[in-house]
N, C-alpha and C positions, 0 to 999 in steps of 0.2 A: 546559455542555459545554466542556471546553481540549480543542485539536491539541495535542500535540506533534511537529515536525518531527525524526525520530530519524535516518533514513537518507532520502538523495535523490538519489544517486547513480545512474546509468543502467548497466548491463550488468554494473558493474563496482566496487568501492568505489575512492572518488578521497582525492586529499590531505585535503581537508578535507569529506570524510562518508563514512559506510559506504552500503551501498545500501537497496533501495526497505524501509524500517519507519516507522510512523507512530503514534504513541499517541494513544487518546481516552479521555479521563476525563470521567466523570460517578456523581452520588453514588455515590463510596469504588468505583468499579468501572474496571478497566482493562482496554480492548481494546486489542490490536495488528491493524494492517492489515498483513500484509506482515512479513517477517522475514528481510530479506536479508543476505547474506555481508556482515559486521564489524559489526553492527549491535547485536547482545549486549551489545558494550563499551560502545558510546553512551549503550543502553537504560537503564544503569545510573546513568545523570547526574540522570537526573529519575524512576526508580520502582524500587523496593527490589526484588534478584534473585529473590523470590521471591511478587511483587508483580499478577504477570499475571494475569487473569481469564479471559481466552478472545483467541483467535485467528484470523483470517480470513486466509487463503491465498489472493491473487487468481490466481496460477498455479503451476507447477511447475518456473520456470526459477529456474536457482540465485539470481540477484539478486537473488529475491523466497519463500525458501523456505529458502536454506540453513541459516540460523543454529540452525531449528528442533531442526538434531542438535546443536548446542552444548548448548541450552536443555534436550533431556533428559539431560545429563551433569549440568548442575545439578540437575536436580530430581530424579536419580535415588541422587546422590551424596553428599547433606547430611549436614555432621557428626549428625544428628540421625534420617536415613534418608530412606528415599522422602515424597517428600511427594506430594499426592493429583492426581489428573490433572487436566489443563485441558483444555476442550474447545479443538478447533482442525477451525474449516469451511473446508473445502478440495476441490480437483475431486479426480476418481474418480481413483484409484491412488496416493492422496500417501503414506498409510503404506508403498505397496510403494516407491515412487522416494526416500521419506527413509528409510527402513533399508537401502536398495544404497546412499546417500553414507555411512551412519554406518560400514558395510559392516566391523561389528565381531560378526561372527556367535557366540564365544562370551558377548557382551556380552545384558544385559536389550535388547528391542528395545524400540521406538518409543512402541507400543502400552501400554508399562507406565507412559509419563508422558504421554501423549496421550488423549482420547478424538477419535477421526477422527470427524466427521460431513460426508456429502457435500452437498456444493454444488450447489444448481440456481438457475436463475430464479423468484424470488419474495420474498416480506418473510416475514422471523421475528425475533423476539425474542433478543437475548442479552444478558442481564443486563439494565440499564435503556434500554438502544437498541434501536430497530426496523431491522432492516439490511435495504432493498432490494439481492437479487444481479440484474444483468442480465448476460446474456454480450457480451464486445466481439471486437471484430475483429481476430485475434491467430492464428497460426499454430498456437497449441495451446489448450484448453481456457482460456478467460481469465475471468474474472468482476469485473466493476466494481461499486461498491460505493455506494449510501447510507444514510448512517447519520445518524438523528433522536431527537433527544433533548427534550423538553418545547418540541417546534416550531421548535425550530433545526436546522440539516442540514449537514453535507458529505459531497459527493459527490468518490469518487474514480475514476479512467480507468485506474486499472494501465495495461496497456501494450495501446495499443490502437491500429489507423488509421484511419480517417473511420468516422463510426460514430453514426448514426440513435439507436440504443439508448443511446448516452453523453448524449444532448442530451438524453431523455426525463428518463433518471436524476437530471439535473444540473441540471433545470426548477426554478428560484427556488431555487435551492441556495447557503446562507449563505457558502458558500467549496466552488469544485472545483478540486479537488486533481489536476490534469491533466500527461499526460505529455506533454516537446516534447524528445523524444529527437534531431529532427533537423534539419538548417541547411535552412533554406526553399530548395530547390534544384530543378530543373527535373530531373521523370522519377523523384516522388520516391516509391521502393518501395510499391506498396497495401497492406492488409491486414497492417501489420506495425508502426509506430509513425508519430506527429505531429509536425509541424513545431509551432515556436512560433504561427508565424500561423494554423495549421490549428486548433492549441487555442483559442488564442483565438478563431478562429472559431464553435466546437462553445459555448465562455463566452458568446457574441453571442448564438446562437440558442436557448441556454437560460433566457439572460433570470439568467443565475447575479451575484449580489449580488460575487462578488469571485473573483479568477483567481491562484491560486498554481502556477507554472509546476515540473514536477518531471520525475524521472529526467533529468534532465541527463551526461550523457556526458561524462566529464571531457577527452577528445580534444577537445572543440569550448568554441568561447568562448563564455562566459555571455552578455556582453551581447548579442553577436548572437544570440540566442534570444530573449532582451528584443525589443532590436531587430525582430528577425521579427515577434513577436507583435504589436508595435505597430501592423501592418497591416493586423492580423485583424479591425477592428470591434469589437471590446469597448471599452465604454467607462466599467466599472467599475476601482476600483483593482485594479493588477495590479502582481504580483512575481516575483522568482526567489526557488524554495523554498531556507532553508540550515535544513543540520544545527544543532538547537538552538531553532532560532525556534518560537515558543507565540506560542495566537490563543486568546484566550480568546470564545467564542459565548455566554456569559453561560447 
């Protein structure tokens, strides 16, 4: 099983990454975690435009969902015609919330290059991974992710705050892919995103094999998210995710 690191960007796409997209490849099959605003373009550096196998929508905030309407412009538009749908598991109402942004009502909608399937809590199959959804702690409908593949795992946080359920998910997890959206600071917002040290934290108590720090917020300094985490207990290798970086899990 390879990561690829596509988008890592927090809220927003920064100078150097689009936001929250993540590729997982294993035999000849390619998932996306996430498909946020600029990420198409990146997408394209490491798997052929018309390359994707299925889809996983951890929420419905543009950072993490938008690109979805680029992607059916490609796949609806080929010199050669429609090409066939990809499934794409996402919470309840995504096909309504991505045809209001494509919001091109004489256009094909959503549906003609998507197959929507809904999200809940529990493990299914897509393609040759098993993907545990749990819900996290997030202002709207959020689902954190892992996904295994011949006994190796990453687990990912989308966007989440302190959260029971992420620690379970992320239990001996080969690499979590966790979000430290915020400067470790006193008074800091519940139920809405982590600090570096709070991730690292949740990496402690999961016992997770290795801690890739993501959604990073281009307003704030990287290192002091480093920094923060270093306080959190983890005492696995830890990094700040970049656009572009591959972890091969063999």
């Amino acid at each position: 099983m390879k990561l690829t690191i596509i988008g890592c960007s927090g809220s927003f796409p920064g100078p150097d990454s689009p936001s929250s997209c993540y590729l997982l490849e294993a035999e000849g099959f390619r998932l996306l975690l996430d498909f946020g605003n600029g990420s198409l373009g990146a997408l394209q550096r490491h798997a052929g435009l018309y390359e994707v196998d299925a889809i996983l929508l951890s929420h419905l905030h543009a950072d993490h969902c938008l690109d979805l309407c680029a992607y059916h412009v490609v796949r609806t538009y080929t010199p050669d015609g429609p090409l066939p749908k990809v499934p794409v598991h996402a919470p309840a109402g995504a096909s309504k919330r991505l045809n209001a942004a494509y919001a091109m009502p004489d256009e094909p909608v959503l549906e003609n290059s998507f197959d929507f399937v809904r999200l809940s809590p529990g493990t299914r199959h897509v393609g040759p991974f098993e993907v545990t959804a749990a819900t996290m702690n997030h202002p709207v409908e959020t689902y954190g992710f892992r996904v295994t593949h011949q006994g190796r795992s990453v687990a990912y946080s989308a966007d989440t705050g302190e959260s029971a359920e992420l620690v379970k998910l992320a239990h001996e997890a080969d690499v979590l892919l966790c979000e430290a959206s915020f400067l470790d600071e006193p008074d800091l917002t519940p139920g809405l995103h982590l600090s570096g040290r709070q991730a690292a934290e949740h990496a402690a108590r999961a016992d997770a094999a290795a801690l890739v720090l993501t959604h990073l917020v281009p307003w704030y300094d990287k290192s002091r998210i480093l920094e923060d985490a270093s306080r959190g207990g983890f005492g696995g290798p830890m990094e700040l995710a970049r656009s572009g970086a591959v972890y091969d899990l063999g």
